[in-house]
C-alpha positions in Angstrom: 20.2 6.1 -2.8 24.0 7.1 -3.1 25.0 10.2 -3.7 26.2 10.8 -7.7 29.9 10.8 -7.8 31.3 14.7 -8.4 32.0 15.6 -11.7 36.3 16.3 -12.0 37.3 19.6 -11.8 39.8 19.1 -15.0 36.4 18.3 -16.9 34.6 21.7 -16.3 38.2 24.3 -16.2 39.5 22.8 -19.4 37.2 24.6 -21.9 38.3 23.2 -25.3 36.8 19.8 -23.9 33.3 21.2 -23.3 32.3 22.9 -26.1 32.0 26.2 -24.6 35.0 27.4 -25.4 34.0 30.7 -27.2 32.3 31.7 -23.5 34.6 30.8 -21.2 37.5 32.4 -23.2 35.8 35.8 -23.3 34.9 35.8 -19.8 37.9 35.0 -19.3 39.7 38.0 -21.3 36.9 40.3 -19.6 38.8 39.3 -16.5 42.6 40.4 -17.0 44.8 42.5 -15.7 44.5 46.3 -17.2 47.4 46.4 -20.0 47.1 42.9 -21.2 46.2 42.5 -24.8 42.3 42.9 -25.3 40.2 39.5 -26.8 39.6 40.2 -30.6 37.5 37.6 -32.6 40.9 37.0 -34.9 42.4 35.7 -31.8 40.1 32.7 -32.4 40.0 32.1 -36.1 42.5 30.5 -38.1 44.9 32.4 -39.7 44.4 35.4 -37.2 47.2 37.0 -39.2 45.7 37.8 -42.4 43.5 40.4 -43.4 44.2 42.6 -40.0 42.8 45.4 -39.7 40.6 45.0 -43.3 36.7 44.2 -43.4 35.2 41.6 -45.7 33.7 44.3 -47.8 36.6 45.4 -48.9 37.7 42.7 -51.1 35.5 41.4 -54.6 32.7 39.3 -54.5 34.7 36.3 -55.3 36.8 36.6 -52.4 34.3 37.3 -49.9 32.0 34.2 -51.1 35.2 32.1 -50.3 35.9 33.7 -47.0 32.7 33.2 -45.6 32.6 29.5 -46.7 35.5 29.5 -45.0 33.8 31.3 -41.5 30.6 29.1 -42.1 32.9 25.7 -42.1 34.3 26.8 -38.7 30.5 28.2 -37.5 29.0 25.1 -38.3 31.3 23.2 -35.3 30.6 26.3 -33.3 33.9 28.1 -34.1 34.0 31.8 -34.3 35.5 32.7 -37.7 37.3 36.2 -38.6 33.8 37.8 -39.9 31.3 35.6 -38.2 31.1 36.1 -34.5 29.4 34.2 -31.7 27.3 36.3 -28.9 25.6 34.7 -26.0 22.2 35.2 -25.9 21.2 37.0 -22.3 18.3 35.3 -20.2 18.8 32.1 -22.6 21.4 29.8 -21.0 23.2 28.1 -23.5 22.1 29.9 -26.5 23.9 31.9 -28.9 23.5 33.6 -31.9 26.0 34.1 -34.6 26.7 38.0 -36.7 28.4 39.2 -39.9 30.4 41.4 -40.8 27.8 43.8 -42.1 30.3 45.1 -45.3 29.7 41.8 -46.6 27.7 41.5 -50.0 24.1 41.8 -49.2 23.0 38.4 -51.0 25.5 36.5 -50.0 24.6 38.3 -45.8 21.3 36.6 -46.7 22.6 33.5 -47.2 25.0 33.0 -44.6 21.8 34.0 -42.4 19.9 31.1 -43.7 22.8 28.9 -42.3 22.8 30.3 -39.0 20.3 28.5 -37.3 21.4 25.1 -38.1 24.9 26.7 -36.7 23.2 28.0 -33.4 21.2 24.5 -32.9 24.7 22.7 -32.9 25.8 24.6 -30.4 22.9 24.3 -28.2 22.6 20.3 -28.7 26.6 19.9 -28.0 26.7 21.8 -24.8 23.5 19.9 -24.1 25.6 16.5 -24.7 28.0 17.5 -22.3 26.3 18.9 -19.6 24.0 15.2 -19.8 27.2 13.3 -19.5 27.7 14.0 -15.6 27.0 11.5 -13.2 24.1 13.4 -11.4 22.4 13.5 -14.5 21.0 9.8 -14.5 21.4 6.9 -16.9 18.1 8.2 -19.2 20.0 11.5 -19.9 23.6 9.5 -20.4 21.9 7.2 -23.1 19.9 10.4 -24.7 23.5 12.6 -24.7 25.2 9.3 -26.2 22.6 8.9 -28.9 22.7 12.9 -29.3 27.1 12.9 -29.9 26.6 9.7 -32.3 24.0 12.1 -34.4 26.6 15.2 -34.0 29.6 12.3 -35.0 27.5 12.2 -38.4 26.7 15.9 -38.7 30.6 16.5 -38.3 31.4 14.2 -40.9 29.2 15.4 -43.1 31.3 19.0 -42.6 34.3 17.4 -42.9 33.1 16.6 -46.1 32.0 19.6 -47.8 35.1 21.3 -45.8 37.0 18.7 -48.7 35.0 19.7 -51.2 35.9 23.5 -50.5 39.5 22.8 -50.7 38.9 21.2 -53.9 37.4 24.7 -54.9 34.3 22.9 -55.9 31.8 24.5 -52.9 30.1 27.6 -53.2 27.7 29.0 -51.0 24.7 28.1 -52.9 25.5 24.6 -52.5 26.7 24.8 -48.8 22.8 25.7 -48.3 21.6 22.9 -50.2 23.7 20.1 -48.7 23.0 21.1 -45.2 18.8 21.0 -45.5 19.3 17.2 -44.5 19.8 17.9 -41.1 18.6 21.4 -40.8 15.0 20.0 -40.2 16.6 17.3 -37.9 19.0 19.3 -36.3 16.6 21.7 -35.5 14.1 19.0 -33.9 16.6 17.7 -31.6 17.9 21.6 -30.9 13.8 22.4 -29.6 14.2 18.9 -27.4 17.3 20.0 -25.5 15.9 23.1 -25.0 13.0 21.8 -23.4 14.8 19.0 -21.5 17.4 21.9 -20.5 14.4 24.2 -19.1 12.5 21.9 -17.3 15.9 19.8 -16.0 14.2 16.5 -17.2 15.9 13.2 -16.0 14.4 9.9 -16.2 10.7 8.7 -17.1 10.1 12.7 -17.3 12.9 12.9 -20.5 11.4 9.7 -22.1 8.0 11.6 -22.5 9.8 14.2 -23.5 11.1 12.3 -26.1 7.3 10.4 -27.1 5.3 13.2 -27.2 8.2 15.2 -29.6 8.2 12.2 -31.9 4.3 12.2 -31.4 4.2 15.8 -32.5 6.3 15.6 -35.0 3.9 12.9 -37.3 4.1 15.0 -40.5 8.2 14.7 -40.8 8.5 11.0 -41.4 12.5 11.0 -41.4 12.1 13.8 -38.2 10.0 11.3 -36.5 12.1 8.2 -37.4 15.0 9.8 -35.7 13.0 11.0 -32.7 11.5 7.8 -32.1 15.7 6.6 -32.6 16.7 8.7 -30.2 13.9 7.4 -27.7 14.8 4.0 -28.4 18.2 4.5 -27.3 17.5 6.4 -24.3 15.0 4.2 -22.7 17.4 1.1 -23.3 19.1 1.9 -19.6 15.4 2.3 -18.6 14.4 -0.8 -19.6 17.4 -2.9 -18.1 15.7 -1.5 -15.0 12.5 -2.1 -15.5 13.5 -5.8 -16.6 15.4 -6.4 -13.2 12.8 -5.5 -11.4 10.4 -7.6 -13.1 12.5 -11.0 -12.9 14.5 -10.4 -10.1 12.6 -8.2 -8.0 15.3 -5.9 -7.6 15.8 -2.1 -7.7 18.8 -1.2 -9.6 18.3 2.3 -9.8 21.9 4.7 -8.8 20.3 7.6 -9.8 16.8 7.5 -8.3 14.9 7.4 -11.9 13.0 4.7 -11.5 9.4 5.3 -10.9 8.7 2.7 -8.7 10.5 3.9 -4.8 11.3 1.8 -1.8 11.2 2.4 1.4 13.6 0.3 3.5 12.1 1.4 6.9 9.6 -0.8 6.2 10.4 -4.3 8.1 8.0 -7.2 7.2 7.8 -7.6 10.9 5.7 -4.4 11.6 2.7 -6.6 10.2 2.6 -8.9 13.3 3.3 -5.9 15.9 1.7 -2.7 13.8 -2.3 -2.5 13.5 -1.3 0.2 11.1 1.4 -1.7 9.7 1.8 0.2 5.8 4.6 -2.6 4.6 2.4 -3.9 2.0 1.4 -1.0 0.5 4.6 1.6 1.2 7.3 -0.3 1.1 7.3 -0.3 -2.4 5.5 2.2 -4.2 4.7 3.9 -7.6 6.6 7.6 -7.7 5.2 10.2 -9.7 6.2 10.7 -13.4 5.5 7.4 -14.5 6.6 6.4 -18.3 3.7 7.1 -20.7 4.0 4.1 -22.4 4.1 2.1 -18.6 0.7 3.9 -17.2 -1.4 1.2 -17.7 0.9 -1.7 -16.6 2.5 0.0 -13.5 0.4 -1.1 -11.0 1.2 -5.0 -12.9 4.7 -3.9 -12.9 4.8 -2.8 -8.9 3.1 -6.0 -8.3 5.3 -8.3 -10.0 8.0 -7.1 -7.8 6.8 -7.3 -4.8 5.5 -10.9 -5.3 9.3 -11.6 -6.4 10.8 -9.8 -3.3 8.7 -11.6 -0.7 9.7 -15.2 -2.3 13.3 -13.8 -1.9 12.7 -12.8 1.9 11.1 -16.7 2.1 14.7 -18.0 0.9 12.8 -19.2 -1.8 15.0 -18.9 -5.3 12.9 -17.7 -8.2 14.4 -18.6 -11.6 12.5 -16.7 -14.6 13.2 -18.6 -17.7 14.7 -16.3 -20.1 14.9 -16.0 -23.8 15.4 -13.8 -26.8 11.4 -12.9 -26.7 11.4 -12.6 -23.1 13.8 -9.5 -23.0 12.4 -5.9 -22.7 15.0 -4.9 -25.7 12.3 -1.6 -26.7 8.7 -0.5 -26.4 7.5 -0.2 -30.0 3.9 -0.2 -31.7 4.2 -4.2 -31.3 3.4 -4.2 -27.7 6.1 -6.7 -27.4 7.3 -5.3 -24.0 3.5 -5.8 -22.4 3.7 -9.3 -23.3 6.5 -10.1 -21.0 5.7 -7.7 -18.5 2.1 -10.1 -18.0 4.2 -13.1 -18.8 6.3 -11.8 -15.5 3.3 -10.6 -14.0 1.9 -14.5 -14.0 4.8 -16.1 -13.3 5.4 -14.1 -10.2 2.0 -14.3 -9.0 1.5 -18.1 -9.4 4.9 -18.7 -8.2 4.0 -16.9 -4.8 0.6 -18.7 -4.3 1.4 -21.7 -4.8 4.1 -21.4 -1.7 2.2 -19.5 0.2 -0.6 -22.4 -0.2 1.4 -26.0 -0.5 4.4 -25.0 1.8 2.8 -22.5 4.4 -0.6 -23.7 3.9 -2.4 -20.7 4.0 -6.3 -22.3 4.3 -4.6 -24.3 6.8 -4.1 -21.5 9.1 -7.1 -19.8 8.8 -9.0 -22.9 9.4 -7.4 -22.9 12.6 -8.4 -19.4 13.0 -11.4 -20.5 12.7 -11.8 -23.1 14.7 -10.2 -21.5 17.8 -10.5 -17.4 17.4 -13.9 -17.9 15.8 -15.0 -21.1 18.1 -15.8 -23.3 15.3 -14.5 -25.9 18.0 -16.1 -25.1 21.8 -15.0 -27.9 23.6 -11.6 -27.0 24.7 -13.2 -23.9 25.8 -16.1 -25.0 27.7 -13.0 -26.7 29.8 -10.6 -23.7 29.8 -13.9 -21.7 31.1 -14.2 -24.4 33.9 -10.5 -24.1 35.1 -10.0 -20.3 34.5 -12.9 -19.5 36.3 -11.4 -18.2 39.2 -8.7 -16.2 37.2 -10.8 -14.6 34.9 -12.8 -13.1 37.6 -10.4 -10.9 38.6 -9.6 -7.1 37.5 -7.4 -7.2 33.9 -4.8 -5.3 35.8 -4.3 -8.7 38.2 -4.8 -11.5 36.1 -1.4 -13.3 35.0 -1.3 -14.0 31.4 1.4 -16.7 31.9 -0.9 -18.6 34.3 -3.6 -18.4 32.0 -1.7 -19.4 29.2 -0.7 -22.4 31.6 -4.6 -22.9 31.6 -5.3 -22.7 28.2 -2.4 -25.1 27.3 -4.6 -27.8 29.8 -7.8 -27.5 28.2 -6.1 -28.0 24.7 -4.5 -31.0 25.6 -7.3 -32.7 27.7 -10.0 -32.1 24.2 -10.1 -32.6 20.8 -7.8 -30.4 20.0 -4.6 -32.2 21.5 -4.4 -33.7 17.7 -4.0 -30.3 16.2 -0.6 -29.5 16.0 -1.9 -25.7 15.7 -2.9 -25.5 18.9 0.3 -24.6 20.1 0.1 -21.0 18.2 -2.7 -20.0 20.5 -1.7 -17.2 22.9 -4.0 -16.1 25.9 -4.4 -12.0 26.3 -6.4 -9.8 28.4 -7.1 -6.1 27.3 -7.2 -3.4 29.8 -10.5 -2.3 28.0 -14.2 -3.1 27.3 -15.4 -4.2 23.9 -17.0 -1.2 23.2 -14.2 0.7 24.0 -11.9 -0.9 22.0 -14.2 -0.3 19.0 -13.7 3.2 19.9 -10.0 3.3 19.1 -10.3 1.7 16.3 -10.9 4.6 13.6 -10.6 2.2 10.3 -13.2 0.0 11.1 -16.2 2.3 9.4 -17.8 3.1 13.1 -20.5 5.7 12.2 -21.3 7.0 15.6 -18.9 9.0 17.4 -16.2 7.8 19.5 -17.1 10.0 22.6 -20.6 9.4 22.4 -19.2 5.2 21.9 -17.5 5.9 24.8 -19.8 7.6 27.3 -22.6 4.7 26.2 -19.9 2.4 27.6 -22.3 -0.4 29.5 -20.3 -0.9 32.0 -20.5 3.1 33.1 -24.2 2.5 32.9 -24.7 -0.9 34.7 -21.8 0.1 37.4 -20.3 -3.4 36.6 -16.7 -3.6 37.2 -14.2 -4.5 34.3 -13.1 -7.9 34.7 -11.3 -10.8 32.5 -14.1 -12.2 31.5 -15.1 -9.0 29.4 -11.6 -9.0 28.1 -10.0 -12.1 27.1 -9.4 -13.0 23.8 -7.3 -15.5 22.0 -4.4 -14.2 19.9 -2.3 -16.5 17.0 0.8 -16.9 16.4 1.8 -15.6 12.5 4.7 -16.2 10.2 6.0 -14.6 7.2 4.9 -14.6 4.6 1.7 -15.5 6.5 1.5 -12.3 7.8 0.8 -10.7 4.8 -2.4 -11.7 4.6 -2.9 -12.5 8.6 -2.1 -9.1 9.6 -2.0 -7.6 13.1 -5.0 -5.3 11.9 -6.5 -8.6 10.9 -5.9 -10.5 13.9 -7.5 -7.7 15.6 -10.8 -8.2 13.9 -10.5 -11.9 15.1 -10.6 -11.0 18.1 -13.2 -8.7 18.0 -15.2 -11.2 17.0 -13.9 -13.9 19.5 -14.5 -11.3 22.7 -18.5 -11.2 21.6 -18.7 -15.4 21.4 -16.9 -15.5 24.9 -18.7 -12.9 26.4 -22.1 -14.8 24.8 -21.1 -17.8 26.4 -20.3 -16.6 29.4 -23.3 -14.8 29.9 -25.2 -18.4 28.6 -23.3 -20.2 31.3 -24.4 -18.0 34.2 -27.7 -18.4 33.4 -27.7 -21.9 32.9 -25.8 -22.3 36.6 -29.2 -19.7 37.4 -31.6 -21.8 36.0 -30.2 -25.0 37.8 -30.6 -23.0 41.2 -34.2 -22.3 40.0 -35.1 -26.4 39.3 -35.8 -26.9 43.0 -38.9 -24.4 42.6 -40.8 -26.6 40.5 -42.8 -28.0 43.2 -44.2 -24.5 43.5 -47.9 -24.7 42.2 -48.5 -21.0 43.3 -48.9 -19.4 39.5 -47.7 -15.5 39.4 -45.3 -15.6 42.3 -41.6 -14.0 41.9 -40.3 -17.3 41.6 -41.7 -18.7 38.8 -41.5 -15.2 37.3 -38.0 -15.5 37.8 -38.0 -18.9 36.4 -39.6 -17.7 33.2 -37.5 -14.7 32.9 -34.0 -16.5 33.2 -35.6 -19.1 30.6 -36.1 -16.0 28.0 -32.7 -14.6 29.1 -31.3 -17.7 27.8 -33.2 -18.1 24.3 -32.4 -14.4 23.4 -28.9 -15.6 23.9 -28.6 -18.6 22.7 -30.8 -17.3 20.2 -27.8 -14.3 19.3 -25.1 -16.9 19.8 -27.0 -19.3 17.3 -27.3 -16.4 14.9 -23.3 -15.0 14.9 -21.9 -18.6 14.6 -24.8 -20.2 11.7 -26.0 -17.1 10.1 -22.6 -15.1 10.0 -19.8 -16.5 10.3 -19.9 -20.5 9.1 -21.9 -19.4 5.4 -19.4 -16.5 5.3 -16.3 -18.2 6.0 -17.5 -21.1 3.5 -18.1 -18.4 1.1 -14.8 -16.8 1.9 -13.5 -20.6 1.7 -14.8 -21.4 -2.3 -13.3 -17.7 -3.6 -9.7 -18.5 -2.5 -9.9 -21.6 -4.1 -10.3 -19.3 -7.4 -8.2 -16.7 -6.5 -5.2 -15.7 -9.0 -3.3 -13.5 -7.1 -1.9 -13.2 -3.3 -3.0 -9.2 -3.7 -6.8 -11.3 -4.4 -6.3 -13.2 -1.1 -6.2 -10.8 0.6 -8.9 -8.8 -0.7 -11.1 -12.2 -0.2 -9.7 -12.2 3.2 -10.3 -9.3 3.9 -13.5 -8.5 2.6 -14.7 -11.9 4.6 -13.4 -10.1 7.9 -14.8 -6.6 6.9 -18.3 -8.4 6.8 -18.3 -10.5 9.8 -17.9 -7.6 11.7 -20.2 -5.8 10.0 -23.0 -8.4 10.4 -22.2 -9.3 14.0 -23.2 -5.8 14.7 -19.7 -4.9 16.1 -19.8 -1.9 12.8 -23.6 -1.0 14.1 -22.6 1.2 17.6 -26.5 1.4 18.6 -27.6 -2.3 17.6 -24.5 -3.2 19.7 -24.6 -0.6 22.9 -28.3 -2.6 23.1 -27.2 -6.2 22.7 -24.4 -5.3 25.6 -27.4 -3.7 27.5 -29.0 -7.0 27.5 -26.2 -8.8 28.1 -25.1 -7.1 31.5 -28.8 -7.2 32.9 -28.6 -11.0 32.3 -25.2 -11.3 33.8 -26.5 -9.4 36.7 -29.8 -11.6 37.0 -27.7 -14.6 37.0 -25.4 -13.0 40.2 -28.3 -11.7 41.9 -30.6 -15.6 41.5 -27.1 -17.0 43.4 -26.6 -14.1 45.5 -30.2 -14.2 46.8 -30.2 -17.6 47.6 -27.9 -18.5 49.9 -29.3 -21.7 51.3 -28.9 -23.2 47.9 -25.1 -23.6 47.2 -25.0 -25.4 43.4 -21.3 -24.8 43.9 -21.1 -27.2 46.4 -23.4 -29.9 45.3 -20.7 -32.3 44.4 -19.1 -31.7 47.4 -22.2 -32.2 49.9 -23.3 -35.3 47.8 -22.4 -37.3 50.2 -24.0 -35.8 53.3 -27.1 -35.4 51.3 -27.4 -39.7 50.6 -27.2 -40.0 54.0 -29.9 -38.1 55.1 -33.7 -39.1 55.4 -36.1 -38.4 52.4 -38.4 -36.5 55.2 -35.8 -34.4 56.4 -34.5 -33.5 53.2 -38.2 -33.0 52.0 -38.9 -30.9 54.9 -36.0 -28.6 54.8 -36.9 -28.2 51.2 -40.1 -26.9 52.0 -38.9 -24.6 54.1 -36.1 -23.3 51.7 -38.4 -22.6 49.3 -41.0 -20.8 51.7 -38.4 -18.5 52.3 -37.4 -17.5 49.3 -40.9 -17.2 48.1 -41.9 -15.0 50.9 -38.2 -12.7 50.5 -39.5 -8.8 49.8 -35.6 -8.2 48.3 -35.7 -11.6 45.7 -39.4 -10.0 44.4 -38.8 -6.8 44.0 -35.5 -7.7 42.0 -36.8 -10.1 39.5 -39.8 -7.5 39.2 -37.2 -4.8 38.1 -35.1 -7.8 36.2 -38.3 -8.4 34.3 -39.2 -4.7 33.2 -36.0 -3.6 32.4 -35.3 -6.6 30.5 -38.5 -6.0 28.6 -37.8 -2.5 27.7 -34.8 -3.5 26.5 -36.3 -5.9 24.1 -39.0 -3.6 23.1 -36.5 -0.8 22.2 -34.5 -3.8 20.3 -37.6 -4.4 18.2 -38.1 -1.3 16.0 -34.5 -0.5 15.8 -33.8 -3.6 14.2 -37.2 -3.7 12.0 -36.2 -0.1 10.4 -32.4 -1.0 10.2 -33.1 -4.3 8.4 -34.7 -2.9 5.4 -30.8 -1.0 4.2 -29.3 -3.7 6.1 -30.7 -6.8 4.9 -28.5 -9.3 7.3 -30.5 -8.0 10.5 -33.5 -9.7 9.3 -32.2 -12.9 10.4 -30.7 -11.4 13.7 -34.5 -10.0 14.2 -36.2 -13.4 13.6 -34.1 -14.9 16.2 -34.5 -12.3 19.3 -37.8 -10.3 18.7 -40.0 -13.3 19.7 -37.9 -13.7 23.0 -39.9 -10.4 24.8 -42.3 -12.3 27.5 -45.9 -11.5 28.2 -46.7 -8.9 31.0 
């Protein structure tokens, strides 16, 4: 916001233009030279000449009644007469009070004194007109001060007149008081509003509830209230232009920072795709304090309506409110007139932005996409890219090159299904330096309940002594557009990938054991029951149902009936502020059922997870004579040898491996650890799934997975 332009000089040394002339001439005088002529109250009044040196009491009755009409003329404009002084009022800034010549006649003392206050209250409302009429002091206060010097306009008429009637010798004191009771009581009203305006240095919404809750209190006094509720009118108009420029344009036109709505301009729309924190939403424009009364209850409608507006401008998208006579906020009277356009605003707005962010950037378009890709509604460009990335992904984060990966990723699109989605190209291959777990860690918005150091040092790779590599840490990213963004987040994307890293990890871990239980097929001519290998061959056969089981459970019982329910409330939503609520809501919920908010369900599940992935190494790794690797490759070799030579050197393999101490005592430890893990799994999730209702499901799947001793 601009600075308020400076007030000229001219307008505040000049003090015949500000009212305040009887103060700044005495501080003035107070201020000469020694030997200059001292102030005297005659040197004010007209006709300083006469009566010099003579006191009012001094002359008859008659004369002094027509004297101090005469004063009380002049002390009604806030002009000091020659018996009727002005004082300034110490510790009251702007108020004065007004003396007599104490020789006057006692009755008549009384009712010049019954006159006074109506005299002082002028004074205090004019210098409160022209102290309002700076620049700093916003448009509210111009319009009030405006409204305030048209009331004064009439009051000075209405001197001007009985000053006529005085010269036509028809005014007498008596009936000075009884023409001025008409705006004693009104006068007097407006002289208590300054005063509190003045001491609490009101501007803006804070001066129009001033202004209400006077008018409120002021319900007995119909004309008192009338005028109030006049003076209100007026000084809300500027107000209201405001407020109506915001509404149908979506602009902040606002010089004097009185607006209650604030922007912040810091704020770029681009921080949503870069910030996980990313406030723009929510901060960039935002409700100050000292909201209008009469606006309370529609200015989170009122915030909204702009904001919708604002982001259709950023999308080069013009919005054209139809305007008529009804449509204009003109006042906020008891007809509720101005809450009917500020909803009809709120509507347009709203339906204006939904329907572009729907037909032209098709919004369930995109997060189908998400879905299919970050959420692997569609697995068969992945099973591919798993195939060809193999040999990248095994290597530390730190090594693994994003852009070859990406190179990857682009081939296993193209060679699938997917080729025919043009939204395939938004896809963007990353590799985090951290472990899932981890990463939830850092994440302090996500509703964690157990402590990030105690996350932390559960970490299971710390525990299984497994070294980090890109298989625990890629994840699929998306490219997002404005206005897109708004509702596709960074913070949201984030949660998609969450998700995503505990589907890929699943399926790795399924693969490995699959490529383990294809090693073990050639053991099936074993008829020896309770040897290591066919333990072995059991245990990697309930390796993979507990996670087929788990995979089977995230993708049918969490996300596809939660993404379709997600799916049916957008198509009723009103309101891109509902979106993403629905959104995210849908996301909050995913996570929370794929156990990714649930720290000790999840630290077990990983447990599980790393003793299958390092069965599956150790089945290959203890085998060397059986290379499944290179199969393909020895194909050839192998057609070309003799049934009996292969049969015997079969044979022979397998006596090996049966009689190996190392292979038995590691699927003997394989097969009690995985146990235990499985049997700690089991009352955890039976006592968790009475609050948590979801793990029921999860609990159905896995619990039957444990295998007999």
């Amino acid at each position: 916001m601009d600075p308020a332009p400076a007030t000229p000089r001219w307008n505040l040394e000049r003090p015949y233009l500000t009212g305040r002339f009887h103060q700044e001439a005495k501080a003035a005088v107070a201020a000469q030279v020694p030997g200059s002529k001292p102030f005297s109250l005659e040197s004010l009044s007209r006709g300083s000449g006469a009566g010099t040196g003579s006191v009012i009491g001094s002359y008859a009755l008659s004369v002094q009644e027509l004297l101090v009409i005469d004063d009380l003329l002049s002390a009604l404009v806030g002009i000091e007469g020659r018996y009727i002084s002005i004082r300034r009022v110490r510790g009251k800034e702007g108020h004065v009070s007004f003396q007599i010549d104490s020789s006057m006649d006692l009755a008549l003392q009384e009712l010049t004194r019954r006159i006074f206050p109506l005299c002082e209250d002028y004074v205090l409302v004019s210098q409160f007109v022209e102290s309002r009429c700076h620049f700093k002091s916003g448009l509210v206060n111009h319009a009030l001060a405006a409204a305030l010097r048209a009331f004064l306009l009439d009051y000075q008429a209405m001197v001007a007149q009985l000053e006529h009637q005085f010269r036509l010798g028809r005014l007498s004191v008596q009936g000075l008081w009884f023409f001025c009771q008409r705006m004693i009581s009104s006068l007097n009203a407006l002289a208590v509003l300054v005063e509190k305006a003045t001491s609490n240095n009101t501007s803006g919404s804070a001066t129009l509830n001033l202004l209400q809750s006077q008018a409120k209190a002021m319900g007995g006094d119909s004309a008192v209230r009338s005028l109030l509720e006049k003076m209100t009118e007026y000084a809300s108009a500027a107000y209201l232009r405001m407020l109506e420029r915001w509404v149908y344009e979506g602009v902040i036109d606002d010089p004097y920072g009185e607006f209650f709505i604030a922007e912040n301009k810091s704020l770029q729309k681009e921080s949503l795709t870069q910030d996980y924190d990313a406030k723009y939403w929510q901060q960039r424009y935002s409700l100050k304090e000292g909201i209008p009364s009469f606006l309370t209850n529609v200015a989170a409608m009122i915030l909204t309506t702009g904001k919708y507006l604002n982001v259709m401008r950023e999308c080069g998208h013009n919005v054209q409110v139809s305007l008529s006579e009804n449509s204009k906020l003109m006042s906020f009277g008891s007809n509720h007139q101005y809450l009917e356009c500020i909803k009809s605003a709120y509507d347009f707005a709203s339906g204006e932005l939904l329907v572009l962010m729907k037909d032209k950037y098709d919004l369930i378009g995109k997060l189908r996409s998400l879905k299919r890709y970050l959420l692997l509604d569609q697995g068969d460009f992945l099973v591919h890219f798993m195939d060809i990335a193999r040999e990248e992904l095994m290597k530390k984060p730190e090594e693994i090159s994003a852009e070859k990966l990406q190179s990857l990723l682009d081939i296993a699109l193209r060679s699938t299904a997917a080729a025919s989605d043009p939204s395939h190209e938004e896809l963007i291959c990353c590799v985090e330096r951290s472990s899932l777990l981890k990463k939830l860690a850092t994440l302090k918005d996500l509703e964690c309940a157990y402590p990030a150091d105690k996350l932390a040092a559960a970490d299971v790779d710390q525990l299984m002594q497994l070294s980090i590599t890109g298989l625990e840490t890629f994840c699929l990213s998306n490219k997002v557009q404005w206005p897109l963004s708004l509702v596709i987040s960074r913070k949201a994307l984030t949660k998609y990938q969450l998700i995503f890293r505990l589907l890929f990890h699943c399926k790795h871990v399924s693969r490995q054991l699959c490529a383990a239980w294809q090693i073990q097929q050639v053991f099936r001519s074993v008829k020896i029951l309770g040897t290591p290998i066919l333990r072995s061959s059991i245990l990697c056969g309930s390796m993979l149902k507990f996670v087929n089981s788990l995979l089977h459970y995230l993708t049918f019982e969490v996300l596809e009936p939660n993404w379709h329910l997600m799916h049916d409330r957008l198509q009723m939503a009103r309101s891109i502020d509902e979106v993403i609520q629905i959104h995210d809501f849908f996301l909050q919920k995913c996570l929370k059922e794929c156990l990714l908010l649930s720290p000790e369900l999840l630290v077990k599940v990983e447990k599980l997870k790393a003793l299958c992935l390092q069965y599956a190494t150790s089945i290959q790794f203890l085998m060397p004579s059986i290379d499944v690797a290179n199969s393909e490759n020895t194909s050839k070799s192998r057609k070309s040898r003799s049934r009996k030579n292969k049969s015997q050197d079969r044979d022979q393999q397998l006596q090996l491996a049966s009689e190996n101490v190392v292979m038995s005592e590691s699927i003997l430890k394989f097969e009690a650890a995985f146990n235990l893990e499985l049997q700690s799994l089991a009352p955890t999730l039976s006592n968790s799934s009475h609050a948590e209702p979801y793990l029921t499901h999860l609990a159905q799947c896995i619990l039957g997975v444990r295998i007999d001793q």
